[in-house]
N, C-alpha and C positions, 0 to 999 in steps of 0.2 A: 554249416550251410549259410545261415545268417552271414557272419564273416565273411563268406566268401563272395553275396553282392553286394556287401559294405565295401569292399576290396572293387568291385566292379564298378558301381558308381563313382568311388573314387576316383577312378582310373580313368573313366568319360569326362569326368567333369576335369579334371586335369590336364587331356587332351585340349579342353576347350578353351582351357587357361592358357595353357600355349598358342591356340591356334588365334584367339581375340585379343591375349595380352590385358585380359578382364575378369575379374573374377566373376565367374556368374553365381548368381542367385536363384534363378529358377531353371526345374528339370522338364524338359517340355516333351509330351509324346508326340509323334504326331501320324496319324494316318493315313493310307492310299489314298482314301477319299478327301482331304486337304485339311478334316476336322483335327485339332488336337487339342490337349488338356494340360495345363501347365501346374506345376505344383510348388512351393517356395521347397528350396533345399533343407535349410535348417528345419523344417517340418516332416523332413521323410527321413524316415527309422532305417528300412531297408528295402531293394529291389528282389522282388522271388517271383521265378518262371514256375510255370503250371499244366499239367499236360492235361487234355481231355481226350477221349477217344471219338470217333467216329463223327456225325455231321450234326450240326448244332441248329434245325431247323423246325418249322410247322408246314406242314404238306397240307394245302387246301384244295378243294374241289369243290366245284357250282354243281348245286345241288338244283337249282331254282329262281329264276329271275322275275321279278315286277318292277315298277318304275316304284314301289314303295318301300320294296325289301329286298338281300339276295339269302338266299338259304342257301348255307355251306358248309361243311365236313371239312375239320381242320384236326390233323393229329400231328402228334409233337414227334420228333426220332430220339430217342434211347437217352440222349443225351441234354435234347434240350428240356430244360425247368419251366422256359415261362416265352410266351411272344407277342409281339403287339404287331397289327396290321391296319391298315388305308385301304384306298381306293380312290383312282387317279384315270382322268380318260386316259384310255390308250395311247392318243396321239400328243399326248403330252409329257409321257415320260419314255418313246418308245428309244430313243436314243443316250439313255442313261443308263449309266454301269451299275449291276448291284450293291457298288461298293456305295455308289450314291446314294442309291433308292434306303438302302439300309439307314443311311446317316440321316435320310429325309424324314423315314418312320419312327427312326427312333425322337428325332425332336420333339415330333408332333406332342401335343398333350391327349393323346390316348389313352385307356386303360390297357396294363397288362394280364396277360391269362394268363394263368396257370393249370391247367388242365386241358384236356382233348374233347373236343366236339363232334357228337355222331350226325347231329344236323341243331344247327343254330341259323338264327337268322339275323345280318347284319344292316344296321338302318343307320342312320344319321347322314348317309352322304345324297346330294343333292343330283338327283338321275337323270338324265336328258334322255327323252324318244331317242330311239334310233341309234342309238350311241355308242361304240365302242368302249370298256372299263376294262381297267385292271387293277385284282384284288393282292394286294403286296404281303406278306408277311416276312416280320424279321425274329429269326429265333434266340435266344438268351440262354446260356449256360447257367453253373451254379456260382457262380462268378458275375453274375449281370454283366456279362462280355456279348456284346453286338455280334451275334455271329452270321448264318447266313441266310439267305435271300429265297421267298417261294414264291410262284407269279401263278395267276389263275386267269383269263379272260373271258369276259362275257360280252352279247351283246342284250340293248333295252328293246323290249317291243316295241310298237310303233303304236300310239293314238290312233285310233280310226278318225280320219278326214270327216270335216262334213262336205258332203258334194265329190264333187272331183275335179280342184283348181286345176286349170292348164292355163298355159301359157303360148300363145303362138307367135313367129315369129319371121320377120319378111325383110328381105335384106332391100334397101333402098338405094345405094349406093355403092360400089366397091370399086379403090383405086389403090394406088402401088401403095401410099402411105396411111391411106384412111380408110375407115368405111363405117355406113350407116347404118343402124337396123330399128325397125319399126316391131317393137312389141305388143302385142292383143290377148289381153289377159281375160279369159271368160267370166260367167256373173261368178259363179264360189271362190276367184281369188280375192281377197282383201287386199293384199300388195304383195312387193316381188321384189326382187333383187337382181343385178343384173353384172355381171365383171370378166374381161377377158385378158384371154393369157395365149401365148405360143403353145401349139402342143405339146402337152405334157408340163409344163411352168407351174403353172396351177396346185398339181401334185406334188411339186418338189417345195415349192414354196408352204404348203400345209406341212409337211414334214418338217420343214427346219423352221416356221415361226408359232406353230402351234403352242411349244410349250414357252416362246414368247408373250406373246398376246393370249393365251389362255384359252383355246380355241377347244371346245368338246369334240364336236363333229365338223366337218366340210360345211355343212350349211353356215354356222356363224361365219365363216372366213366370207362365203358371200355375200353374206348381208355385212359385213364390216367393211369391207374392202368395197363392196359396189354399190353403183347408183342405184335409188331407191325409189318405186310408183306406185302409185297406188292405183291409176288408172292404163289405159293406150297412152303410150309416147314414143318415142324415140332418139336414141344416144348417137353421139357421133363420136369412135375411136380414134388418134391425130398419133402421129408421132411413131407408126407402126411401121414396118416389114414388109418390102419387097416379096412376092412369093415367096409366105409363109405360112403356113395352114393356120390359125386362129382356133381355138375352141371358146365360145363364150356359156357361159355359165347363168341358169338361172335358178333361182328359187322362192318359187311364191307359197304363201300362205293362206290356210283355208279362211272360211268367215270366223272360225275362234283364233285365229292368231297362230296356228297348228302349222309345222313345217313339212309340205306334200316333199315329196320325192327330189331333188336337182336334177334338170335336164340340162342338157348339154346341145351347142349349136354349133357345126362347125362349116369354117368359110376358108377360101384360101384370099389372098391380096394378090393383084395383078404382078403379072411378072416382071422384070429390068431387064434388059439386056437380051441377048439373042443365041444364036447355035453356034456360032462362028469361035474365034480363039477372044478367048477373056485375058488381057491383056491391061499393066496398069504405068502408066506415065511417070516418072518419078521427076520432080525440076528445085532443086538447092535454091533456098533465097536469101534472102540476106541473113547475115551473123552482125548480131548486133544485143547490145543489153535492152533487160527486159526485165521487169518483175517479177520473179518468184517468190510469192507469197513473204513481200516485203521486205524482200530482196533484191537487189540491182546485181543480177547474175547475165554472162555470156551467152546469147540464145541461136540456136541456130535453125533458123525457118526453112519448112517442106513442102512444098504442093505435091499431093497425088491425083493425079486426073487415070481415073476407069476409061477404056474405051464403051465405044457402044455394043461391045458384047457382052459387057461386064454385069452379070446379076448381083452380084457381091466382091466384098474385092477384103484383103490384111495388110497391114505393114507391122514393120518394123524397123527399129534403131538402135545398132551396137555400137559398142567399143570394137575397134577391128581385132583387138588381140583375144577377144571374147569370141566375136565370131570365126576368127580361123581355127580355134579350138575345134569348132565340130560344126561346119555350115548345113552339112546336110542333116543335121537332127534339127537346125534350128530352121531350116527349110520344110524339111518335113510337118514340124509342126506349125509353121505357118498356114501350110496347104491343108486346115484341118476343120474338123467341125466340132460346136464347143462339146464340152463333155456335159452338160447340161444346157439348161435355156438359159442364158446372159446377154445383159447390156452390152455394147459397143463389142462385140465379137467382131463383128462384120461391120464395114462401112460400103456404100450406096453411092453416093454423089461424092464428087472433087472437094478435098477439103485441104486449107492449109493450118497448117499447129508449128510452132516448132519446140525444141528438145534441148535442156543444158546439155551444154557440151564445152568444155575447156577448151581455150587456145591450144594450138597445136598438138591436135589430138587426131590422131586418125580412128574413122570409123565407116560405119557402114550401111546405107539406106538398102531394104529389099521390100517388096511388094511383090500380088499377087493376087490373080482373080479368077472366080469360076463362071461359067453363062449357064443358060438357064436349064443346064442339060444338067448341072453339077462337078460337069468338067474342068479341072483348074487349065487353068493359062500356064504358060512361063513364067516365073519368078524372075524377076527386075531388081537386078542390084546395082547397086552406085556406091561405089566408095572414093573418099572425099578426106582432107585433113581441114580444119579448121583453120582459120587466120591467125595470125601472131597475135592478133589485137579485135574486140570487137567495135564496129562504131557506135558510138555511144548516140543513135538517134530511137527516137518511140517505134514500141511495136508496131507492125502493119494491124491498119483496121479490122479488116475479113479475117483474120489469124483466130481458130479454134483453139484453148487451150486442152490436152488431153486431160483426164482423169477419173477418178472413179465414177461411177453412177450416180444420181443424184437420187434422192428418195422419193421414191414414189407417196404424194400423198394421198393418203386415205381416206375415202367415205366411210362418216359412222362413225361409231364408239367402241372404242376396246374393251370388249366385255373384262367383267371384272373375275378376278379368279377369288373360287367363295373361300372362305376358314372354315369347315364344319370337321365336329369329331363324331369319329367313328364308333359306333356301338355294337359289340355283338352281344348276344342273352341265347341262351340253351335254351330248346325247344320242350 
């Protein structure tokens, strides 16, 4: 048997010699989760597979929760020897594969058990009121092999409030791209926080920056993200949405510093445009070089002008042999609402950009707008080949360049994400 992975390795590493034309010197595992382990060759004796039966884990259950301890029941399955477990807010590892979480646990410098627990209580990690957690374990063969994955969730009690901070709120102003709000915090708030998002944004954004910035509960993202009082003021939001529902977010704090409840405000912004056909102008301008990111490249300029039906309006710019491939799916999604809450989905007012395009290139401008019903317009297409040559004078002034979003900056401080080890002790 020996022989026969002495005969295996060989035969890997020889493959490898052909395929780099190098002899290599180390044998590298490597695993699903991206972790792997390298070994020098002339130090390994031989390669031997191993079979274990059945599932190699620790099955826990929340016995009992405090913001100072969790009691829990963890038993091992048949097979596994020994496991080590964490404890991670919820919304911070809720998008990670087991195969991660596993690799995550194992780093950690935890103790490992060996034994089954009829009720233990685990302490060391740092509890937040109100808080979603989850308690990980990873179980261990008799091989000290990482095997697999148990998940337990709990939530923390809540502090009792002193008093009962509220927060009220008074809209001052609301227009198609702004709007004002006056906040009145009663005597038990100490301060508040304040931050708004398109409906539903808000949500989607705690989900995918959480285990970014390190976020326990929804409350930090507010107080990170938003403007902060300590008394009556009020904020003015710029830069916003035609007829768009708005939810703003608040979160005040009682007289010890304690996080009441996030209330939620919600407003819509004035509408654009009208009932009639939402309709959008398409006008080719000049082809001429331009800068591309420090580049003297071919550019060729767009004006799209909305009618006054227009509440929202799309374009687009093809290759023409791109777009006769399939117009009507790229039509379709034109005519579309985003799949989430995003940046520049939608454009508002007349704007000119324009787009590399090579000399004699044919292609294809389409646009399209809905009013304020949500009805789309007609779809506006122009197709156009590019000049032999472009003239080589400066971009137009008013010319938008398109591109990604720009980042939103942040009020506040990115909480910190703590190092603490996990203990559990039998009751």
């Amino acid at each position: 048997m020996k022989k026969f992975f002495l005969t295996l390795l060989s035969t890997i590493l020889c493959l490898s010699v052909f395929a780099q034309d190098i002899e290599p010197n180390r044998f590298v595992l490597v695993e699903k989760s991206g972790n792997f382990k390298s070994y020098v060759v002339d130090k390994l004796d031989y390669v031997e597979f191993k079979t274990v039966e059945g599932e190699v884990a620790a099955d826990i259950e929340i016995l009992d929760v405090t913001l100072e301890s969790v009691t829990v029941k963890v038993m091992r399955t048949q097979s596994c020897q020994a496991f080590k477990l964490s404890c991670y807010p919820t919304a911070r590892i809720a998008s990670a594969s087991d195969d991660a979480l596993a690799a995550q646990v194992d780093s950690e410098p935890s103790d490992m058990y060996w034994q089954d627990y009829e009720q233990a209580t685990m302490s060391g990690a740092d509890l937040e009121p109100k808080t979603d957690y989850t308690i990980v374990t990873v179980g261990y063969d008799s091989y000290g092999t990482v095997c697999d994955v148990r998940k337990a969730e709990f939530t923390t009690p809540a502090i009792p409030l002193v008093g009962n901070p509220v927060v009220e709120v008074e809209e001052v102003d609301v227009q198609k791209y702004e709007f004002t709000l006056k906040f009145k915090p009663n005597a038990d708030v100490s301060k508040y926080s304040v931050v708004a998002g398109a409906a539903g944004e808000m949500q989607s954004q705690y989900e995918m920056f959480a285990p970014m910035f390190g976020f326990s509960n929804f409350g930090e993202m507010i107080a990170m993200w938003g403007v902060s009082f300590e008394a009556e003021g009020e904020f003015t939001w710029n830069n916003m949405q035609p007829n768009t529902q708005y939810e703003v977010f608040i979160q005040a704090y009682d007289a010890a510093g304690t996080m009441a409840d996030y209330t939620v405000y919600n407003l819509t912004t004035k509408a654009l445009g009208g009932e009639g056909v939402a309709e959008v102008t398409v006008t080719l301008g000049e082809y001429v070089m331009a800068d591309w990111f420090g580049e003297m490249l071919p550019s060729q300029y767009v004006t799209f002008t909305p009618n006054d039906q227009s509440s929202a309006y799309r374009f687009g710019v093809y290759k023409a042999e791109n777009y006769d491939a399939d117009p009507e799916a790229i039509k379709a999604e034109l005519c579309s609402e985003p799949p989430m809450p995003m940046s520049n989905w939608f454009f508002y007012e007349e704007i000119t950009t324009d787009y590399q395009i090579d000399p004699n290139t044919e292609a294809v401008v389409i646009a399209a707008a809905k009013n304020v019903n949500n009805e789309w317009g007609p779809v506006t297409e122009v197709r156009f080949t590019t000049p032999a040559e472009a003239a080589p004078v400066a971009a137009p002034a008013k010319a938008v360049r398109l591109g990604a979003p720009k980042a939103v900056k942040q009020a506040g401080v990115v909480p910190a994400i703590k190092n603490t080890q996990i203990k559990l002790k039998a009751l």
